[in-house]
N, CA, C and O atoms as a GROMACS GRO file, in nm:
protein
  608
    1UNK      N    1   0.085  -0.118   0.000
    1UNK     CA    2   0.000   0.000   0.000
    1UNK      C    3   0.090   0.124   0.000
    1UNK      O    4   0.191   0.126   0.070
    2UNK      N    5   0.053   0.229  -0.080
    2UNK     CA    6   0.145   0.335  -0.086
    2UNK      C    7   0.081   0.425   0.019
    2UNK      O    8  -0.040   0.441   0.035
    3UNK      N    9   0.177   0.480   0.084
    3UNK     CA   10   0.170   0.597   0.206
    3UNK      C   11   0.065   0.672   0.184
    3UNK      O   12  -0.008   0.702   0.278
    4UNK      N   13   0.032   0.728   0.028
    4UNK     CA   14  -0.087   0.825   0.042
    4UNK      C   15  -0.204   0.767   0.034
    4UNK      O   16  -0.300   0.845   0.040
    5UNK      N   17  -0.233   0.625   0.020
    5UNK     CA   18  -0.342   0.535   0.006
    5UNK      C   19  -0.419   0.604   0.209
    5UNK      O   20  -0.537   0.623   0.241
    6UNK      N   21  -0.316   0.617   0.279
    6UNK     CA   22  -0.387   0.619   0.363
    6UNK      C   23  -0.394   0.744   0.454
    6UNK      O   24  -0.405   0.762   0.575
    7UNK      N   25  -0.383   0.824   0.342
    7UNK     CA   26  -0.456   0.980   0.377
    7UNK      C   27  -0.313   1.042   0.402
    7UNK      O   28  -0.343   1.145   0.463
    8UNK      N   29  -0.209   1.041   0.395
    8UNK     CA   30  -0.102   1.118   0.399
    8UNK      C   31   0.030   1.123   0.315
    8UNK      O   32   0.099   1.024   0.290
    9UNK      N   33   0.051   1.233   0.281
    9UNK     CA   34   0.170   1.243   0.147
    9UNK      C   35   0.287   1.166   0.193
    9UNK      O   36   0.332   1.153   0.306
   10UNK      N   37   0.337   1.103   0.049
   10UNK     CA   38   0.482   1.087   0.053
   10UNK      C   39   0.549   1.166   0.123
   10UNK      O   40   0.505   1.281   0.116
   11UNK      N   41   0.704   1.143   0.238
   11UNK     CA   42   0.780   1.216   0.249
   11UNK      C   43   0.950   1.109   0.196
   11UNK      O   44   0.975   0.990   0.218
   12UNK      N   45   1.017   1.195   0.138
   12UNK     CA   46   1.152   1.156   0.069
   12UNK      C   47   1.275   1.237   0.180
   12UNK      O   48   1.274   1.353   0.223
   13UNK      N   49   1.356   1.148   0.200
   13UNK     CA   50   1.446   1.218   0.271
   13UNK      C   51   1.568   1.188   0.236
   13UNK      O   52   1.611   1.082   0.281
   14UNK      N   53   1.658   1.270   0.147
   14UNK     CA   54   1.765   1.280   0.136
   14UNK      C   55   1.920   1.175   0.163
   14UNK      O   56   2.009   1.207   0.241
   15UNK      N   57   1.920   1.099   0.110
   15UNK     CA   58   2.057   1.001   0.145
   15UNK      C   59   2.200   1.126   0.203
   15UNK      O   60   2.236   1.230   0.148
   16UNK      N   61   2.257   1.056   0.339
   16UNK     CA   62   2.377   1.077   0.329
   16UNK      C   63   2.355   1.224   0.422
   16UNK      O   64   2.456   1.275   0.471
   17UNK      N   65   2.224   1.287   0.442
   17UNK     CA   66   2.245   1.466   0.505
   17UNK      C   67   2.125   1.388   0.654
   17UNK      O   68   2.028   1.312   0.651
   18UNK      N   69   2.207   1.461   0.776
   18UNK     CA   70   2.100   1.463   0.902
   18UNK      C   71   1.958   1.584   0.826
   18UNK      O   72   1.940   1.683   0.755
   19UNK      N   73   1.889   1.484   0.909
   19UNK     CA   74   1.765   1.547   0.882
   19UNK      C   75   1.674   1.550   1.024
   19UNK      O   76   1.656   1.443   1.081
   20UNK      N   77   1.611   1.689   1.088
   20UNK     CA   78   1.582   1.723   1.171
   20UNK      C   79   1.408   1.700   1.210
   20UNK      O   80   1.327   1.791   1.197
   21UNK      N   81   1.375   1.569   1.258
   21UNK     CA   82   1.202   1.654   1.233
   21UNK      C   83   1.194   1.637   1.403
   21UNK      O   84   1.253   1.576   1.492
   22UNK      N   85   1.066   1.745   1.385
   22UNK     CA   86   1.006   1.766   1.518
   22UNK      C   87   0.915   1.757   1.529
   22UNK      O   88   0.852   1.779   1.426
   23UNK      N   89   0.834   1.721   1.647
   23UNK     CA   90   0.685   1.729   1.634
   23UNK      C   91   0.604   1.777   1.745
   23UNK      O   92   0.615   1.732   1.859
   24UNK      N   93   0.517   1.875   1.706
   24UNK     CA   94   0.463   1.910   1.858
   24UNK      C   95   0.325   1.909   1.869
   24UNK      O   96   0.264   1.927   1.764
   25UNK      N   97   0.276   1.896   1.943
   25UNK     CA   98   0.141   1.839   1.960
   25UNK      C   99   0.072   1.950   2.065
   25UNK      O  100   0.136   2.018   2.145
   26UNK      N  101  -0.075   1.954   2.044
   26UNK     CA  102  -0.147   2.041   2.200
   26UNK      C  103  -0.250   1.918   2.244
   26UNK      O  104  -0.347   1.881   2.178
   27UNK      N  105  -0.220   1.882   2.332
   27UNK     CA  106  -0.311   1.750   2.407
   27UNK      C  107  -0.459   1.849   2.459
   27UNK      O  108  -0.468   1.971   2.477
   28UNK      N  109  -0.558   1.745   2.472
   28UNK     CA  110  -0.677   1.798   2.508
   28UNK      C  111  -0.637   1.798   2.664
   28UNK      O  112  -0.563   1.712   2.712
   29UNK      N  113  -0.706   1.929   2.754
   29UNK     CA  114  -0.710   1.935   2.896
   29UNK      C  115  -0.893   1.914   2.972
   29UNK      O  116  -1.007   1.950   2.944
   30UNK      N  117  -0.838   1.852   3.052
   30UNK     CA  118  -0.992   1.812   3.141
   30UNK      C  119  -0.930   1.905   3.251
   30UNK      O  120  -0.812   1.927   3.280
   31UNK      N  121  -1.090   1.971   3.323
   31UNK     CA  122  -1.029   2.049   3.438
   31UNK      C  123  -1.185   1.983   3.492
   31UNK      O  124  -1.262   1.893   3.459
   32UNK      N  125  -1.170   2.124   3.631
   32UNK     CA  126  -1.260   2.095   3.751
   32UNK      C  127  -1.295   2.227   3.783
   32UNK      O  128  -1.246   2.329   3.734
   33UNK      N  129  -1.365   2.222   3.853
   33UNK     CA  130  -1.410   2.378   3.916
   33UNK      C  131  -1.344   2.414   4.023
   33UNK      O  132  -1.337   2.534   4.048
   34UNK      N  133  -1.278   2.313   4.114
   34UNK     CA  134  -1.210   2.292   4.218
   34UNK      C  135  -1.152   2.160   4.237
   34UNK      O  136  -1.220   2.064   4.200
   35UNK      N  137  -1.059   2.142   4.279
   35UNK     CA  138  -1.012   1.976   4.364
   35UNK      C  139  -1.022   1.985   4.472
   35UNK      O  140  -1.057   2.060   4.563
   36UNK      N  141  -0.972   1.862   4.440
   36UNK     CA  142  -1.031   1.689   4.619
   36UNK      C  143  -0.934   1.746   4.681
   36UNK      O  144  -0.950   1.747   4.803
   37UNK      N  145  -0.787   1.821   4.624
   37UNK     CA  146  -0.670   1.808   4.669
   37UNK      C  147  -0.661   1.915   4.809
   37UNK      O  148  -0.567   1.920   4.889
   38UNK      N  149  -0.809   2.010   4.809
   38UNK     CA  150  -0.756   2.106   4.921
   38UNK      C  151  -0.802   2.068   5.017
   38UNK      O  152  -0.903   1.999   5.024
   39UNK      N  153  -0.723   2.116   5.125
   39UNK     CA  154  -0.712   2.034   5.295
   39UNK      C  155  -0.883   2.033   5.334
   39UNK      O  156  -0.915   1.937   5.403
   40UNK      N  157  -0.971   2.109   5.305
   40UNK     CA  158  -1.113   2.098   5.350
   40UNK      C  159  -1.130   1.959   5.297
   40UNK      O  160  -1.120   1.868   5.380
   41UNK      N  161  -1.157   1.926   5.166
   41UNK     CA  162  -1.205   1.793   5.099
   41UNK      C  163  -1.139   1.727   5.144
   41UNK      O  164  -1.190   1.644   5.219
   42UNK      N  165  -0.939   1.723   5.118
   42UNK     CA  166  -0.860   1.621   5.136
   42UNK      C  167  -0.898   1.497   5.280
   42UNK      O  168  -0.904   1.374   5.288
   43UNK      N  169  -0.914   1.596   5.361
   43UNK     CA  170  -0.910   1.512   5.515
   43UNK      C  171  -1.068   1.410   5.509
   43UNK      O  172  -1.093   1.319   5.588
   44UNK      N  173  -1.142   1.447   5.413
   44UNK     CA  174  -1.270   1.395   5.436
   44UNK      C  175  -1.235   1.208   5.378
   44UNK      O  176  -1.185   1.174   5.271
   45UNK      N  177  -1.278   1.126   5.483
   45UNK     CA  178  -1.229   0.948   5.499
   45UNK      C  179  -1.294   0.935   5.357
   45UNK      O  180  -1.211   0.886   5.279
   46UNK      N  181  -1.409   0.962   5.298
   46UNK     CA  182  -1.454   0.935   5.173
   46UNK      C  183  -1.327   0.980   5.052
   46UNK      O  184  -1.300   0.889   4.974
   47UNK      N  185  -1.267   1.082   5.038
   47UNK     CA  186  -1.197   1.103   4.952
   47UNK      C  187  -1.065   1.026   4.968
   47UNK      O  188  -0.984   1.063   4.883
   48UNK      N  189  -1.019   0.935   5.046
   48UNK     CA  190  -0.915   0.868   5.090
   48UNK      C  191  -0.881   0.793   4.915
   48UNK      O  192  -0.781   0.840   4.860
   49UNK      N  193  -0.924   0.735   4.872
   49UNK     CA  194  -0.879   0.647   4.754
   49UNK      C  195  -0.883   0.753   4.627
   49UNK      O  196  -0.834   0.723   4.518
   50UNK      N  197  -0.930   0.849   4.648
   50UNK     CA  198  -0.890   0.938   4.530
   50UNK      C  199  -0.755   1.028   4.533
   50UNK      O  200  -0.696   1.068   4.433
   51UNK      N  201  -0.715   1.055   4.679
   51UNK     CA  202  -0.651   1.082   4.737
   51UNK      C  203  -0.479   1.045   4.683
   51UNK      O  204  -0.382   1.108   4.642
   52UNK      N  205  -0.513   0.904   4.712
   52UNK     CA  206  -0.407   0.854   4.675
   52UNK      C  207  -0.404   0.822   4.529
   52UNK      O  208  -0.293   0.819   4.475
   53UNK      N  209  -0.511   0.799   4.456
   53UNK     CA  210  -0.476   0.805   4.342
   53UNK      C  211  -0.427   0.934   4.260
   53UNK      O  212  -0.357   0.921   4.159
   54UNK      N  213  -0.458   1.024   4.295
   54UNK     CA  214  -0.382   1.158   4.212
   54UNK      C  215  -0.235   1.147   4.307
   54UNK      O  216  -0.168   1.247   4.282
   55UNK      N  217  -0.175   1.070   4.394
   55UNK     CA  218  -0.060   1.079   4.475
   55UNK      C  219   0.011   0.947   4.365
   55UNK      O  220   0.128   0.914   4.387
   56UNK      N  221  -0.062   0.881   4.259
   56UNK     CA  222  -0.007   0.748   4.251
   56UNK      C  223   0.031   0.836   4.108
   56UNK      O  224   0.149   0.869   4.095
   57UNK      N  225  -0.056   0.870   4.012
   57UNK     CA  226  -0.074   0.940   3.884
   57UNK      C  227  -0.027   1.009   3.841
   57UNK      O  228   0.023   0.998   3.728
   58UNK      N  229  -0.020   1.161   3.952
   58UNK     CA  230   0.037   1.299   3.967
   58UNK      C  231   0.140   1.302   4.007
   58UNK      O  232   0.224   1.379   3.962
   59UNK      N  233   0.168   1.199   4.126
   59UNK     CA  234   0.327   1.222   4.198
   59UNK      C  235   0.287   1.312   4.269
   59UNK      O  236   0.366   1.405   4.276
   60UNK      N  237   0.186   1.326   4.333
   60UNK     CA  238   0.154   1.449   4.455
   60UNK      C  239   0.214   1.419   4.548
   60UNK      O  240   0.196   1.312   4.605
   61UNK      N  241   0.318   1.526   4.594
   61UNK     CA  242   0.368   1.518   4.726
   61UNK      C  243   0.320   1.562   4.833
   61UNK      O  244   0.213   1.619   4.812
   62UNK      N  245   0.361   1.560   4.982
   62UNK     CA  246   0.327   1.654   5.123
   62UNK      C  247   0.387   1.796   5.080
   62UNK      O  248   0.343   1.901   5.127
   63UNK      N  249   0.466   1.790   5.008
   63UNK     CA  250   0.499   1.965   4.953
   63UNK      C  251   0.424   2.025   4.876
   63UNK      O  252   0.384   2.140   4.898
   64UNK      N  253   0.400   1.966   4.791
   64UNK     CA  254   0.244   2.024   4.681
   64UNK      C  255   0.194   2.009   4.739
   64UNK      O  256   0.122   2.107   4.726
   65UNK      N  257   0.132   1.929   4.860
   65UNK     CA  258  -0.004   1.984   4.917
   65UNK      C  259   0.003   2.101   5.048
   65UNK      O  260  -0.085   2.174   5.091
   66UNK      N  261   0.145   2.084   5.090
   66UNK     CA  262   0.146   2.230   5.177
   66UNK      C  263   0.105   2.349   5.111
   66UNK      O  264   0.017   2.430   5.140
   67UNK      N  265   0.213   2.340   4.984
   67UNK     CA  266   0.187   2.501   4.898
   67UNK      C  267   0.030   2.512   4.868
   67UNK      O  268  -0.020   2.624   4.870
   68UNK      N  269  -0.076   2.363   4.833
   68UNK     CA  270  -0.159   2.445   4.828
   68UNK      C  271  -0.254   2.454   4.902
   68UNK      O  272  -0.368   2.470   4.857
   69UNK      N  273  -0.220   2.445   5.060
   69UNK     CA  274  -0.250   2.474   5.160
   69UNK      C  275  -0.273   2.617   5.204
   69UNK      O  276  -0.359   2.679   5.267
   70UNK      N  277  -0.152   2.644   5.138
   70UNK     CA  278  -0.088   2.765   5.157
   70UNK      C  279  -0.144   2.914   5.072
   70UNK      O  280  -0.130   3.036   5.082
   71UNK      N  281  -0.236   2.786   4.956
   71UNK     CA  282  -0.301   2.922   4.871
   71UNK      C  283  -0.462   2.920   4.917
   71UNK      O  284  -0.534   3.019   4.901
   72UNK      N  285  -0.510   2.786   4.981
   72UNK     CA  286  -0.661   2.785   4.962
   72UNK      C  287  -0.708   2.759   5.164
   72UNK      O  288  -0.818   2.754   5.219
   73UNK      N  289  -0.612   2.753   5.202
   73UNK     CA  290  -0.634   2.727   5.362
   73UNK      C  291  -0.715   2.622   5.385
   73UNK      O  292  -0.743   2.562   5.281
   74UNK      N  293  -0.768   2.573   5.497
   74UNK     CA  294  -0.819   2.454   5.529
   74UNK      C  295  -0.979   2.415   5.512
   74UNK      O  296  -1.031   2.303   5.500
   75UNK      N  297  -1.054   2.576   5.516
   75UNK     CA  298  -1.235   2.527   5.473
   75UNK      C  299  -1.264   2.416   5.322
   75UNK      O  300  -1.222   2.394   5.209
   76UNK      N  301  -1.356   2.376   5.413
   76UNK     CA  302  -1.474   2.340   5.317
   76UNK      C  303  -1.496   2.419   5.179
   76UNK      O  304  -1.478   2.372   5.066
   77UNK      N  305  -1.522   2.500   5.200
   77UNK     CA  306  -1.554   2.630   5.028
   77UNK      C  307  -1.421   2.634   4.988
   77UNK      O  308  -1.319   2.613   5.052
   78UNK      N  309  -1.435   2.657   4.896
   78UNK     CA  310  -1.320   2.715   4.754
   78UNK      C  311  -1.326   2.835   4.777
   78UNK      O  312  -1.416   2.891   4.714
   79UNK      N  313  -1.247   2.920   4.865
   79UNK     CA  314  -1.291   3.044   4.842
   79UNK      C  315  -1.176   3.126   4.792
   79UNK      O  316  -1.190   3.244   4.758
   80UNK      N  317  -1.068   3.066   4.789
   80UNK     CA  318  -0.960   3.104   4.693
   80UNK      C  319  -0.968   3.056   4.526
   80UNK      O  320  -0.872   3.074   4.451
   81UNK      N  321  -1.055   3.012   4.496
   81UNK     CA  322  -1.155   3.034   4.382
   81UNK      C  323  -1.049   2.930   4.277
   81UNK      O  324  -1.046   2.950   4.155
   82UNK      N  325  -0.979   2.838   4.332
   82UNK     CA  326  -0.880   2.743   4.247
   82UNK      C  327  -0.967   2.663   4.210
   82UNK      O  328  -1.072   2.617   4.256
   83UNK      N  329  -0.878   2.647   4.071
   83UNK     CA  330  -0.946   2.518   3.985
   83UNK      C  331  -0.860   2.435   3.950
   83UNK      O  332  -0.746   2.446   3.995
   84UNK      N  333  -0.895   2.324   3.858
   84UNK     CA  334  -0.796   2.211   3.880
   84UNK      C  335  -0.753   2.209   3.676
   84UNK      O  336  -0.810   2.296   3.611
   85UNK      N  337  -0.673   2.128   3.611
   85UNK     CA  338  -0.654   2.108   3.503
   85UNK      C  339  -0.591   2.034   3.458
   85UNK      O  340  -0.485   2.088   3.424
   86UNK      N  341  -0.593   1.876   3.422
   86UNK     CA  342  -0.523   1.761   3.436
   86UNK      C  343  -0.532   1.760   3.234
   86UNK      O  344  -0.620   1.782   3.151
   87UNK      N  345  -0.409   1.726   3.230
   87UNK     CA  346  -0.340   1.674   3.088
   87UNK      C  347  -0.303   1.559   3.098
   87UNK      O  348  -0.244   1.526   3.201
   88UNK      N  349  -0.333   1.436   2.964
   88UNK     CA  350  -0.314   1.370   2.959
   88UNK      C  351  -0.250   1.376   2.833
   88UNK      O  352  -0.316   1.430   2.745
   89UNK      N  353  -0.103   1.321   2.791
   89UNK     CA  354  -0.012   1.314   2.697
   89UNK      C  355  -0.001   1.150   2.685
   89UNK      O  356   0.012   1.073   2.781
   90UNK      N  357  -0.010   1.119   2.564
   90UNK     CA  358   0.003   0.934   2.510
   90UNK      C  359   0.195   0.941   2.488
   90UNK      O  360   0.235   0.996   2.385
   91UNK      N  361   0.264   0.906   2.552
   91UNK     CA  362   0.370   0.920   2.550
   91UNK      C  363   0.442   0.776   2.555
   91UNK      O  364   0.534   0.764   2.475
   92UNK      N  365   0.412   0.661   2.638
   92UNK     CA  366   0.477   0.569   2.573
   92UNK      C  367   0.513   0.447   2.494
   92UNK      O  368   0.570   0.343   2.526
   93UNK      N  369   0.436   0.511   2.325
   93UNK     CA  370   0.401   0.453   2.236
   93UNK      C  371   0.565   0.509   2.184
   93UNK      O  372   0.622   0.455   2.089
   94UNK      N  373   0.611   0.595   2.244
   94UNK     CA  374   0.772   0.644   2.177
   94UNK      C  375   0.864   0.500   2.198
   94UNK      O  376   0.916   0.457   2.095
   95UNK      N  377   0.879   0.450   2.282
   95UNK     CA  378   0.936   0.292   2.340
   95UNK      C  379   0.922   0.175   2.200
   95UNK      O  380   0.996   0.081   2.169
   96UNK      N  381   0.799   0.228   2.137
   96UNK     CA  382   0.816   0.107   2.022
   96UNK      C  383   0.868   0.156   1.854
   96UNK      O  384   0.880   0.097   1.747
   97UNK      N  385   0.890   0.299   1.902
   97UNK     CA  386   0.988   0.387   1.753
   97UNK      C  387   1.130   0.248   1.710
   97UNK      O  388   1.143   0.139   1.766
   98UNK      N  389   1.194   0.292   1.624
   98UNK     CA  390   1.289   0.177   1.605
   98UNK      C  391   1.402   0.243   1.738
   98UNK      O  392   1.478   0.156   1.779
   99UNK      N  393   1.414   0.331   1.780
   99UNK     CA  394   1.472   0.381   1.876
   99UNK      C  395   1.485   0.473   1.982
   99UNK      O  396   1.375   0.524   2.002
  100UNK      N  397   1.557   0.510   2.045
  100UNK     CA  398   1.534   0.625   2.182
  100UNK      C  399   1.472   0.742   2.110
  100UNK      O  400   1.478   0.753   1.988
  101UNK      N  401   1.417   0.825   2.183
  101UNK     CA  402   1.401   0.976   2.167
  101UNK      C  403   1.554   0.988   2.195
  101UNK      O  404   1.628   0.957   2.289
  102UNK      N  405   1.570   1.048   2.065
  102UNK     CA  406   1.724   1.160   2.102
  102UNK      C  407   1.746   1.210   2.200
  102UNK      O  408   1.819   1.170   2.291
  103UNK      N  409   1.664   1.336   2.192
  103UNK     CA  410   1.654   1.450   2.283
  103UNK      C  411   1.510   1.460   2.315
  103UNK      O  412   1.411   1.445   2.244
  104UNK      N  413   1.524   1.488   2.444
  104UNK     CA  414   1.349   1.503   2.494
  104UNK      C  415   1.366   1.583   2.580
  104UNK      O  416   1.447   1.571   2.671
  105UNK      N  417   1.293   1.676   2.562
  105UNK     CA  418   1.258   1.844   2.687
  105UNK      C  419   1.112   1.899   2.678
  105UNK      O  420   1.035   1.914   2.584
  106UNK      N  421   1.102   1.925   2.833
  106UNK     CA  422   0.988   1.904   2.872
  106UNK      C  423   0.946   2.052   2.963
  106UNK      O  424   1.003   2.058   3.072
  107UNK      N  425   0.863   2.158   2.934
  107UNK     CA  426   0.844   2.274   3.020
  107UNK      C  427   0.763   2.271   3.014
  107UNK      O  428   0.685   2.289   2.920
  108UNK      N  429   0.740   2.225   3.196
  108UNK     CA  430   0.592   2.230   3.283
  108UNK      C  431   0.560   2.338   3.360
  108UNK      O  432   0.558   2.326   3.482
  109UNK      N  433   0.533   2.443   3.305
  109UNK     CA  434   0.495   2.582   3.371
  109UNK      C  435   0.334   2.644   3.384
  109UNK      O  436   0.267   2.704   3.301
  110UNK      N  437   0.307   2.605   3.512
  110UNK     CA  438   0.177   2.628   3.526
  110UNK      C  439   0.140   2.788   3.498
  110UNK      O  440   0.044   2.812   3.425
  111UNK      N  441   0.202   2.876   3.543
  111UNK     CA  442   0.173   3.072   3.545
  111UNK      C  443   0.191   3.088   3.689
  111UNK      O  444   0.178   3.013   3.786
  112UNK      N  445   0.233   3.237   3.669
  112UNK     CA  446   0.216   3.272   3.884
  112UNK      C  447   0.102   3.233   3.888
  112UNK      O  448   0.014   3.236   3.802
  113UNK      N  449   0.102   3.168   4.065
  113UNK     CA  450   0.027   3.134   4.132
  113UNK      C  451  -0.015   3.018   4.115
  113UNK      O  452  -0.090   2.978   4.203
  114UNK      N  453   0.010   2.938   4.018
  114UNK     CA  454  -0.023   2.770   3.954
  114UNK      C  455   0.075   2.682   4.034
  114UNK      O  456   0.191   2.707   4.065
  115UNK      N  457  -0.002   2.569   4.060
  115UNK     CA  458   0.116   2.478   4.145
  115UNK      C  459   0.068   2.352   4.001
  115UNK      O  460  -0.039   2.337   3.941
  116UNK      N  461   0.214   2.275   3.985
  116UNK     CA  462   0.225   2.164   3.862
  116UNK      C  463   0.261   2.043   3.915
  116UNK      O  464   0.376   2.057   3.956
  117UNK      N  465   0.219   1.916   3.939
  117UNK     CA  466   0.289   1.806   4.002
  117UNK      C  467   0.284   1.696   3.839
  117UNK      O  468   0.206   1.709   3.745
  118UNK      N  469   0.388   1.601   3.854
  118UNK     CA  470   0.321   1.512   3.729
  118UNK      C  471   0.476   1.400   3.770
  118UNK      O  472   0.563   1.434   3.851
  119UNK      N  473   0.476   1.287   3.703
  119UNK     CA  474   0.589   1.210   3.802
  119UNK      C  475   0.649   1.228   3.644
  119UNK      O  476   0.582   1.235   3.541
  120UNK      N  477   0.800   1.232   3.659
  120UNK     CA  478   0.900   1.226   3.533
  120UNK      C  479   0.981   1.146   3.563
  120UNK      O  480   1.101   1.175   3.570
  121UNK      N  481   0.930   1.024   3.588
  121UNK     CA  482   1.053   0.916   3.542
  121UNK      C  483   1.153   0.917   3.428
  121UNK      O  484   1.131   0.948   3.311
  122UNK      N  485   1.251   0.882   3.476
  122UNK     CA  486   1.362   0.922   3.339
  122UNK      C  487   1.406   1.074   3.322
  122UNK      O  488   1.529   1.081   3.320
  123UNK      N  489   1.349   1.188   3.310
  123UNK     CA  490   1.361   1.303   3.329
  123UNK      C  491   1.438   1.339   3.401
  123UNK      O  492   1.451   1.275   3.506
  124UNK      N  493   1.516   1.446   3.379
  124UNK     CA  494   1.618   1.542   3.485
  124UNK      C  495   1.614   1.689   3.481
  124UNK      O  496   1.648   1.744   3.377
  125UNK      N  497   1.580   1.754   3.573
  125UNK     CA  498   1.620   1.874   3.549
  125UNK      C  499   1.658   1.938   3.468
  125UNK      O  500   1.777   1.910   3.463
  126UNK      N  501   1.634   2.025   3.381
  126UNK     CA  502   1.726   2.086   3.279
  126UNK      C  503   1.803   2.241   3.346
  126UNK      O  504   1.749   2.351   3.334
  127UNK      N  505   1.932   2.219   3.414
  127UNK     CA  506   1.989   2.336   3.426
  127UNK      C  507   1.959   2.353   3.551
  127UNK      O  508   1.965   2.472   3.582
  128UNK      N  509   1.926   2.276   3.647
  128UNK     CA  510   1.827   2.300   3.764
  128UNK      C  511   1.707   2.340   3.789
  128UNK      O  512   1.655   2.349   3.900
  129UNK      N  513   1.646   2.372   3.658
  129UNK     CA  514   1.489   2.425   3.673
  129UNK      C  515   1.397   2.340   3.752
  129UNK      O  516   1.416   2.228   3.800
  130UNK      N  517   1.320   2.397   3.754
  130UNK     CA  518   1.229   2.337   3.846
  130UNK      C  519   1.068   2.309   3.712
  130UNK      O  520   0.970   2.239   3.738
  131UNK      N  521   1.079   2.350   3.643
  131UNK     CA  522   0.973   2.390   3.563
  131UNK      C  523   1.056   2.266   3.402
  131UNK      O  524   0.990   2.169   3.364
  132UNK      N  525   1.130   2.282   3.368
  132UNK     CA  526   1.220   2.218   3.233
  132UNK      C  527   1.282   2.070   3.298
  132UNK      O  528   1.351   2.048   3.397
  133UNK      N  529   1.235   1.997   3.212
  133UNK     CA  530   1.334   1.797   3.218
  133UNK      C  531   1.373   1.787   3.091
  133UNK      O  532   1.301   1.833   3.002
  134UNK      N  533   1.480   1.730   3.066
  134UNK     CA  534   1.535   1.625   2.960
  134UNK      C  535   1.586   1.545   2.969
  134UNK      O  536   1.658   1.517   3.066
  135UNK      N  537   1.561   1.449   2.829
  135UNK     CA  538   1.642   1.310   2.888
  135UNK      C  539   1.720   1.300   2.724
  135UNK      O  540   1.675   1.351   2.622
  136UNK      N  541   1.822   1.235   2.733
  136UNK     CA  542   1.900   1.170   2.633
  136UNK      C  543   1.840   1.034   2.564
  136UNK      O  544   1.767   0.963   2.634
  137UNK      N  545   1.860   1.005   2.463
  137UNK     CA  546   1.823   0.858   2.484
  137UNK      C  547   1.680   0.826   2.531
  137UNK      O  548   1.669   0.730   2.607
  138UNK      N  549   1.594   0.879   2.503
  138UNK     CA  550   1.500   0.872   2.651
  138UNK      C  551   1.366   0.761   2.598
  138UNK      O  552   1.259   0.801   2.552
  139UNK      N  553   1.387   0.684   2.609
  139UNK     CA  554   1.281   0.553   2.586
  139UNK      C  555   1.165   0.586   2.723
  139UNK      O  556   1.210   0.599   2.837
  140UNK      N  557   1.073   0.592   2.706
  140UNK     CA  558   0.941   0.646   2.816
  140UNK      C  559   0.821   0.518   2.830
  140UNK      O  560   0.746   0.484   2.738
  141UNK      N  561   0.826   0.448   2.988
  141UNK     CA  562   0.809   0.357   3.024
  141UNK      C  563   0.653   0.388   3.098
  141UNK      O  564   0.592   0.314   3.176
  142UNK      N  565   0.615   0.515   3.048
  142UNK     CA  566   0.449   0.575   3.124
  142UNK      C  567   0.404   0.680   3.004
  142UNK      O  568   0.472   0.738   2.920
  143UNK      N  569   0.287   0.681   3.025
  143UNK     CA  570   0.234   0.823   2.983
  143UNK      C  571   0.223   0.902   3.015
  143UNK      O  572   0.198   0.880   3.134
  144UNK      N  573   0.220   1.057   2.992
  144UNK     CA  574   0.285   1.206   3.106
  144UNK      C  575   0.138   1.201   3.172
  144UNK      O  576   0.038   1.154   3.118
  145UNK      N  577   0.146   1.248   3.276
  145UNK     CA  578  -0.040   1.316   3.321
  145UNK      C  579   0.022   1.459   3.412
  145UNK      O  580   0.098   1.450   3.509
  146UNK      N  581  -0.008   1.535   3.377
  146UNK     CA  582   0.014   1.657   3.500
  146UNK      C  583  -0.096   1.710   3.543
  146UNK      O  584  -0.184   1.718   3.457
  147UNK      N  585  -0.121   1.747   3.639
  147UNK     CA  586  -0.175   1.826   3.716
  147UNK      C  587  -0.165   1.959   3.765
  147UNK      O  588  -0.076   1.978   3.848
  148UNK      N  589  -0.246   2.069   3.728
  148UNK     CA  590  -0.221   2.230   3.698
  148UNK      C  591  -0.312   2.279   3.804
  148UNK      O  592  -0.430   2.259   3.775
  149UNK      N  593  -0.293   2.335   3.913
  149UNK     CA  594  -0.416   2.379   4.025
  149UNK      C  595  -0.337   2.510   4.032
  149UNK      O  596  -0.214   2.514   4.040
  150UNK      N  597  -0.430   2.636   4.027
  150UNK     CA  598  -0.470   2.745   4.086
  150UNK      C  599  -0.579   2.801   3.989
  150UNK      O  600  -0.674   2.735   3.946
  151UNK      N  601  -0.552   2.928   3.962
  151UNK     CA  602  -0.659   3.007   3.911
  151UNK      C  603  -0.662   3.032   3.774
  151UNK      O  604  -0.555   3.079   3.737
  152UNK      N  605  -0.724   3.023   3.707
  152UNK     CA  606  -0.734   3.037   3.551
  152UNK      C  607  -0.815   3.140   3.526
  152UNK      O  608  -0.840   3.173   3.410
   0.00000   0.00000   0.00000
């Protein structure tokens, strides 16, 4: 079957010259009006297994949940008016390419006042940021999910 049989052009690439492609994508985002994650909901015994599942998913730490302790305080109401915004990226379908991701970099920047958790296995720091990962080589053994809480 020829390549355009199934809805997309030939591409020809050059013998003998590196050739650069890139690809970037905008994933669909699911949000909330608020999360489970602030200390009013969190402590409630019913939210216990959701709890831990955005801790299993997200990589939520006791530090992400201080800071956003720290923005929404302990009631019941939302009254620091945060919302939630979870991305889901299909990422490790890269593992069955004929080889590594070369280069892989990653900037997770929520905006002032946004707190970002998401687990980056394989990932390192880029430069010490706190916000930028890359990996060499980087074969990806999960799919990304992050988690974006404050105000939009």
């Amino acid at each position: 079957m020829d390549r355009q049989d199934i809805g997309g052009p030939r591409q020809t690439f050059p013998a003998g010259r590196v050739i650069t492609v890139e690809h970037s994508y905008r994933p669909s985002v699911g949000g909330s009006s608020d999360t489970i994650l602030r200390k009013g909901l969190r402590q409630t015994k019913a939210m216990e297994p959701e709890i831990e599942r955005y801790r299993r998913e997200y990589c939520v730490t006791d530090g992400f949940l201080a800071e956003l302790d720290k923005l929404t305080g302990a009631g019941q109401e939302n009254k620091a008016g945060v919302q939630e915004r979870r991305i889901s990226y299909v990422l490790k379908t890269g593992a069955n390419w004929a080889g590594p991701i070369k280069e892989f970099r990653l900037s997770a920047d929520g905006g002032k006042g946004r707190l970002v958790s998401f687990c980056h296995t394989g990932l390192n720091p880029a430069s010490g940021s706190a916000s930028e990962f890359e990996a060499k080589d980087f074969v990806p053994t999960q799919n990304l999910k992050i988690l974006v809480i404050g105000k939009f």
